[in-house]
Structure formats: structure tokens, C-alpha cells
VOMI-287674 format. One record per residue (C-alpha): x, y, z; residue number from 1. Coordinates in pm, 1 decimal, always signed. Example, Ala and Ser with C-alpha at 12.3 -4.5 7.8 and 13.67 -1.06 7.14 Angstrom:
2
NODE|X|Y|Z|n
NODE|+1230.0|-450.0|+780.0|1
NODE|+1367.0|-106.0|+714.0|2
END
This chain:
211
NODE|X|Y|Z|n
NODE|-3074.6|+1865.1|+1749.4|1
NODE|-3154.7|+1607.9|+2007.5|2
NODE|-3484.2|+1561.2|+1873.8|3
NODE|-3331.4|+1423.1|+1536.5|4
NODE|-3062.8|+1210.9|+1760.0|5
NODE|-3337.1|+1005.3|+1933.9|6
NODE|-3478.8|+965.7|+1616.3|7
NODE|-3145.3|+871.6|+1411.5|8
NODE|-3104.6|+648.8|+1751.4|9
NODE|-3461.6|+500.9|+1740.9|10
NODE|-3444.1|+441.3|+1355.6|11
NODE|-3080.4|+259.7|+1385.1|12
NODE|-3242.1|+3.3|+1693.7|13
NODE|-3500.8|-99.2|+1504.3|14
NODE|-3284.0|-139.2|+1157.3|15
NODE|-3039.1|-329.9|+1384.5|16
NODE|-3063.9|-658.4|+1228.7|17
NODE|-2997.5|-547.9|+908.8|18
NODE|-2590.3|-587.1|+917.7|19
NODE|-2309.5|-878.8|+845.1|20
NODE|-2299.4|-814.3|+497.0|21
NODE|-1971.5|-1036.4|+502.5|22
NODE|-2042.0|-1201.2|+172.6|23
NODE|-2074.2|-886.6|-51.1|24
NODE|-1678.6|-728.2|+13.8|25
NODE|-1470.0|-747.6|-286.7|26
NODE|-1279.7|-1083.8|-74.9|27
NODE|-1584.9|-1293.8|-215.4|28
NODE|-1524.3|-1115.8|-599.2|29
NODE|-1442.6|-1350.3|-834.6|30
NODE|-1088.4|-1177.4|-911.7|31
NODE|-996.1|-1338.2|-522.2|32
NODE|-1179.2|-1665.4|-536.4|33
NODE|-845.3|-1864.3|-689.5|34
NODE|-682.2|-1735.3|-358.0|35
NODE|-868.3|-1804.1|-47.9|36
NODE|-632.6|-1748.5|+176.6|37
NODE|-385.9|-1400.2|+287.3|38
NODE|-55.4|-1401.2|+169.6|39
NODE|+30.0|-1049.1|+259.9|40
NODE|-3.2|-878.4|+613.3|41
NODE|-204.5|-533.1|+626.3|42
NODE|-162.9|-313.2|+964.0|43
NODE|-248.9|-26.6|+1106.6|44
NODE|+42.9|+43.4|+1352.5|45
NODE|-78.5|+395.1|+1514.1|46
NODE|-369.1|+190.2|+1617.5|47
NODE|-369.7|-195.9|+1694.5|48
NODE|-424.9|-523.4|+1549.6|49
NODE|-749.8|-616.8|+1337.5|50
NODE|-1034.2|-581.4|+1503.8|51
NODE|-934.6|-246.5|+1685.4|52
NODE|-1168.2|+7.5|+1800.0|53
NODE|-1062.9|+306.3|+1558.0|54
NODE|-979.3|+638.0|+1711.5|55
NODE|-1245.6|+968.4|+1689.2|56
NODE|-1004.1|+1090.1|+1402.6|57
NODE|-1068.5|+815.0|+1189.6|58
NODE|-1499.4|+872.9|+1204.9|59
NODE|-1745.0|+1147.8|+1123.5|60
NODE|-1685.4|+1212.5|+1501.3|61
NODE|-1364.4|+1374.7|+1386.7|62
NODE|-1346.0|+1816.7|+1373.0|63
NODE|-1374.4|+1842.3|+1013.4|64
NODE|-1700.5|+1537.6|+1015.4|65
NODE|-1528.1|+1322.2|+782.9|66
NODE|-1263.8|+1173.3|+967.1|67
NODE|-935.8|+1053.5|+769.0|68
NODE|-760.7|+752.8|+652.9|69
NODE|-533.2|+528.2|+874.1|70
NODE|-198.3|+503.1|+838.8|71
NODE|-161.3|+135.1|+683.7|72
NODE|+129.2|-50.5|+638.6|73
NODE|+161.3|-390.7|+479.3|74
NODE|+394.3|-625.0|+334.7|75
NODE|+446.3|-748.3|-5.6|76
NODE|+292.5|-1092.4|-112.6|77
NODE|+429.0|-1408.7|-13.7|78
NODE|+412.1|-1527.1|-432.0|79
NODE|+697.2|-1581.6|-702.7|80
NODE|+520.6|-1354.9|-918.3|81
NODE|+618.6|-950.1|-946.0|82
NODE|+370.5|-754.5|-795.2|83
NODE|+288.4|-419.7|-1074.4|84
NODE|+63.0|-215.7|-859.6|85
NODE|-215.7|-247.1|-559.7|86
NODE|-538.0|-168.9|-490.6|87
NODE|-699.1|-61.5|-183.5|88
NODE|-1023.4|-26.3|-3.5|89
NODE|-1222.8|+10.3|+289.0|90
NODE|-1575.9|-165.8|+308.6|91
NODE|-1849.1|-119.1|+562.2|92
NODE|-1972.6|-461.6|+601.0|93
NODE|-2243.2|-390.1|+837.8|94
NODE|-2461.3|-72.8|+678.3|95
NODE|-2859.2|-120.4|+746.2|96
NODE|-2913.1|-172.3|+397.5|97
NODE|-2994.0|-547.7|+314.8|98
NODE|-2733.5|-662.8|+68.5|99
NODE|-2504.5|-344.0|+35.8|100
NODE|-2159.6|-285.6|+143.6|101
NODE|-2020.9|+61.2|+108.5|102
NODE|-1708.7|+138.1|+6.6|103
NODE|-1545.2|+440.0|+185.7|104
NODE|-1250.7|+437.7|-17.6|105
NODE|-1135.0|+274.6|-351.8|106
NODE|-813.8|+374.8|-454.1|107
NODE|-611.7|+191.6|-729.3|108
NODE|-296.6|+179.2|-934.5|109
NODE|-85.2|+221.7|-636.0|110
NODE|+255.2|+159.3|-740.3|111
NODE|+445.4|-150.2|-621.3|112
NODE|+718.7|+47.1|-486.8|113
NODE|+475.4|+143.4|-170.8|114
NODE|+424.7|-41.7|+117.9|115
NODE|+254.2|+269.0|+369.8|116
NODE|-7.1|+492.3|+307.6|117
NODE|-156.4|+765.4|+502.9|118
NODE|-396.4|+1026.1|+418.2|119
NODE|-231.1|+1285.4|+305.8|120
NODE|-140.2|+1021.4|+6.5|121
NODE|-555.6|+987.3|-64.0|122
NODE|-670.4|+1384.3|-62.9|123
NODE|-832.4|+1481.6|-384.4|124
NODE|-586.1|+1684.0|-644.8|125
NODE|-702.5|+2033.1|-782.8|126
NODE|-902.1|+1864.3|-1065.3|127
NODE|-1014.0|+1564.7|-904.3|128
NODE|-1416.7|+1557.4|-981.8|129
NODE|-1292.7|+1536.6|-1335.5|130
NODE|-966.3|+1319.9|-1315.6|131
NODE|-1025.9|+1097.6|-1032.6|132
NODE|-625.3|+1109.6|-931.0|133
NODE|-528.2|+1205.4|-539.4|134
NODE|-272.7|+1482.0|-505.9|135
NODE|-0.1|+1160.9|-459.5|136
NODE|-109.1|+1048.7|-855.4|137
NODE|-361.9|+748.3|-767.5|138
NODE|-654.8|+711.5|-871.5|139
NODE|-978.8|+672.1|-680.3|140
NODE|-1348.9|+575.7|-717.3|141
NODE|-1536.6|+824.4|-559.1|142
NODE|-1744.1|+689.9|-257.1|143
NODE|-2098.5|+849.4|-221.0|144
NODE|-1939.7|+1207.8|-89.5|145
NODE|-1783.3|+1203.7|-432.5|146
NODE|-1415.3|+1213.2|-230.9|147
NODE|-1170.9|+907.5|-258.3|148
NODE|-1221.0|+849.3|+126.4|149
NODE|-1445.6|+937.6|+362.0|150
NODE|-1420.5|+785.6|+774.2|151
NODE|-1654.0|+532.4|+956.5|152
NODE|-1976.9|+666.8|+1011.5|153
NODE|-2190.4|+400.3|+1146.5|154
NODE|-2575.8|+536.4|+1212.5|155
NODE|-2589.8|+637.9|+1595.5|156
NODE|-2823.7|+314.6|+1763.4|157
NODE|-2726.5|+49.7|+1489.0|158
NODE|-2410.6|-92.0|+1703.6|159
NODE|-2046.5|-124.0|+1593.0|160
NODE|-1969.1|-150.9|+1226.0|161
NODE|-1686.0|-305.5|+1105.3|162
NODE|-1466.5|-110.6|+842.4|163
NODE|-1256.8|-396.3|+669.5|164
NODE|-950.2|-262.2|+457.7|165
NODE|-801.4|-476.8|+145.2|166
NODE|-504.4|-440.1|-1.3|167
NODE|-482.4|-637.9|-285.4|168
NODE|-189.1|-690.2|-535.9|169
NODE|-197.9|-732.5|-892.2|170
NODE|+76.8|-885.4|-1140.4|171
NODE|-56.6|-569.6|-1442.9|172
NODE|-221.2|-261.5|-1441.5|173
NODE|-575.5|-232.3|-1437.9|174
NODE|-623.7|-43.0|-1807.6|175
NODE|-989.5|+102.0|-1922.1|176
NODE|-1050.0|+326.9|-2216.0|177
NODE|-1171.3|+566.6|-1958.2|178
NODE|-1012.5|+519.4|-1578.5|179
NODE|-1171.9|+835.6|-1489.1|180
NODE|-1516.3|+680.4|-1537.7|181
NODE|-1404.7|+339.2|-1362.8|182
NODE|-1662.0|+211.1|-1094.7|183
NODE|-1621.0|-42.5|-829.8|184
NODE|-1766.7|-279.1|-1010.8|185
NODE|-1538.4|-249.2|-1311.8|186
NODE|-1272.0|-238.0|-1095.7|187
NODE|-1323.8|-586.4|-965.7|188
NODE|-1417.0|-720.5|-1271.7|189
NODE|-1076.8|-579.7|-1405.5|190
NODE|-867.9|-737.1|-1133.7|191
NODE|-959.6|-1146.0|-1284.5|192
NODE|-689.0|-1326.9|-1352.6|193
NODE|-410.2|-1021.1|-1237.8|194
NODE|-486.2|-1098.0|-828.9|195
NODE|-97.3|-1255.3|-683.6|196
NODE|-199.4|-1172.8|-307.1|197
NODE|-427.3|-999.1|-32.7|198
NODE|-437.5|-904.8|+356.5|199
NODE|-644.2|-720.1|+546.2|200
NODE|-699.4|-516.3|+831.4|201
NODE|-1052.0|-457.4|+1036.0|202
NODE|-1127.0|-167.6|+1209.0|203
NODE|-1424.1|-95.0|+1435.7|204
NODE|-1652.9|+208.0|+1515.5|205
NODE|-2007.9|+250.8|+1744.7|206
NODE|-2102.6|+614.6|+1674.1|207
NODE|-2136.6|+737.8|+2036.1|208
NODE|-2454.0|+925.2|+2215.2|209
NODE|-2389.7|+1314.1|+2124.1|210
NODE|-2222.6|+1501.5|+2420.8|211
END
């Protein structure tokens, strides 16, 4: 095992330069452009303001290897128009692939009446790989572990990663023929023209040298 380590270390030095992938999060999407600025306030209150060092439960450092969700809290947008339902993610901004962001979660039409989630809210229901719904009646875009979230995971030797979270609030539903089969790209193409506010909260993870 500490053979493959050094070499997960080695390979994440010398990849190092590939990060900062700022300009490829769904905040640069077109849906967001005609609002530039944050009219809504995300938080995570169990652990800090933006910018925070996120807690071993929150990574693949976690017991079960996945880690789990945040609890986020944010407020509604500062905007005279009513807000219908929000979507959230998480994007790695910083991933040693030139040009790619991942997304560890995606998960949309989030009523308006909620203002918190947790994780408990984002597990997979019974028939998830088929419907795409958490057990709380969301829907989700499956990340590449095919789960609606999955924690920070940054490559041990490629330096902190910054997970940035977006909640973003929409004035109608997000409809497709098929929501099941809804991708992150259709997602944000979806949002144009329905986008009344934003905020967002950064969290940040190193993976740390195996004990």
C-alpha cells in the first residue's frame, strides 16, 4: 500500500500545476451571467466561514471512504421575485485535469420552502439508479460514483482543492421530458432566464500522508 501512496503522491506533484479551474463552475454558465453578483448567503455553520478547512467526515478520509455532505444553511434571495425551487452543487475547481471541474453533487428541484440541508436529505432512495430522486424526493445528477454526492477527495501530493458549493434559486421549475436522464449540462442550460439569486460557500481539503 505505501508503494502505490508514493506513487499517487509522486504523480499528484508533478500534475500540480494543473488546478484553478475557476472559470469552468456553473457561476460563469450563462443562466448566472445577468447576475454577477450574490444576493443570497450560503453557510456551513458546523464548520466555519468560506474558505474553511473541511472536517475528515466531509472527505474520502471519512470511515465509510466517501465522506458526506455538510450541513448548509442559506438564506433566501435578496429579489422581488418568488423563488419556486433551488438547485445545488458542489464543484471541485482544482482537479488535475486541464479544463474540468467535477461536480460532487448536483441536486435540483429543491423546494422553496427549504433553507438547510444535510445529508441525510441527499442519500439515494430504494430505486435511485433508475429514478434519480434522494430518499427526501429531490432529484440528483449522479456524479462519477453514480451517487448524488460523494466528499472531497483531492489526489494525495496535488495540494488543497477547493470544493465550492452553489445554491442557486430559480423563479420555475426546471421541466425535461425525461428528468431522470437530465445531465449537468442540461441542467444549466435549463436554468436561462429562471436564475433570481445565488451564494456560495467554499470549502477546503489537502488529502493528508496515510497514517
Amino acid at each position: 500500500m505505501a508503494i502505490l501512496d508514493y506513487l499517487e503522491f509522486i504523480i499528484g506533484r508533478i500534475l500540480y500545476p494543473i488546478r484553478g479551474h475557476d472559470s469552468r463552475q456553473v457561476l460563469h454558465c450563462p443562466a448566472l451571467k445577468g447576475l454577477p453578483e450574490p444576493n443570497m448567503t450560503l453557510e456551513a455553520p458546523d464548520i466555519g466561514p468560506s474558505g474553511s478547512k473541511l472536517p475528515i467526515y466531509c472527505t474520502c478520509n471519512a470511515d465509510d471512504g466517501r465522506g458526506r455532505l455538510p450541513e448548509l444553511h442559506w438564506t433566501v434571495p435578496d429579489c422581488h421575485e418568488q423563488v419556486i425551487e433551488y438547485v445545488l452543487l458542489c464543484e471541485d475547481l482544482d482537479p488535475p485535469i486541464p479544463f474540468l471541474v467535477f461536480h460532487h453533487g448536483l441536486i435540483w428541484a429543491i423546494p422553496a420552502s427549504i433553507t438547510r440541508i444535510q445529508s441525510s436529505d441527499v442519500q439515494p432512495d430504494e430505486h435511485a439508479k433508475s429514478s434519480r430522486l434522494t430518499v427526501s424526493g429531490w432529484r440528483f445528477v449522479p456524479n462519477l460514483l453514480g451517487v448524488p454526492y460523494v466528499g472531497a477527495g483531492a489526489p494525495l501530493g496535488h495540494g488543497k482543492h477547493r470544493y465550492v458549493f452553489t445554491i442557486v434559486a430559480l423563479n420555475e421549475s426546471l421541466k425535461f421530458t425525461a428528468p431522470e436522464k437530465a445531465t449537468k449540462n442540461d441542467i444549466k442550460r435549463a436554468m436561462a432566464g429562471k436564475v433570481v439569486g445565488w451564494g456560495q460557500w467554499t470549502g477546503v481539503f489537502e488529502k493528508p500522508w496515510p497514517l
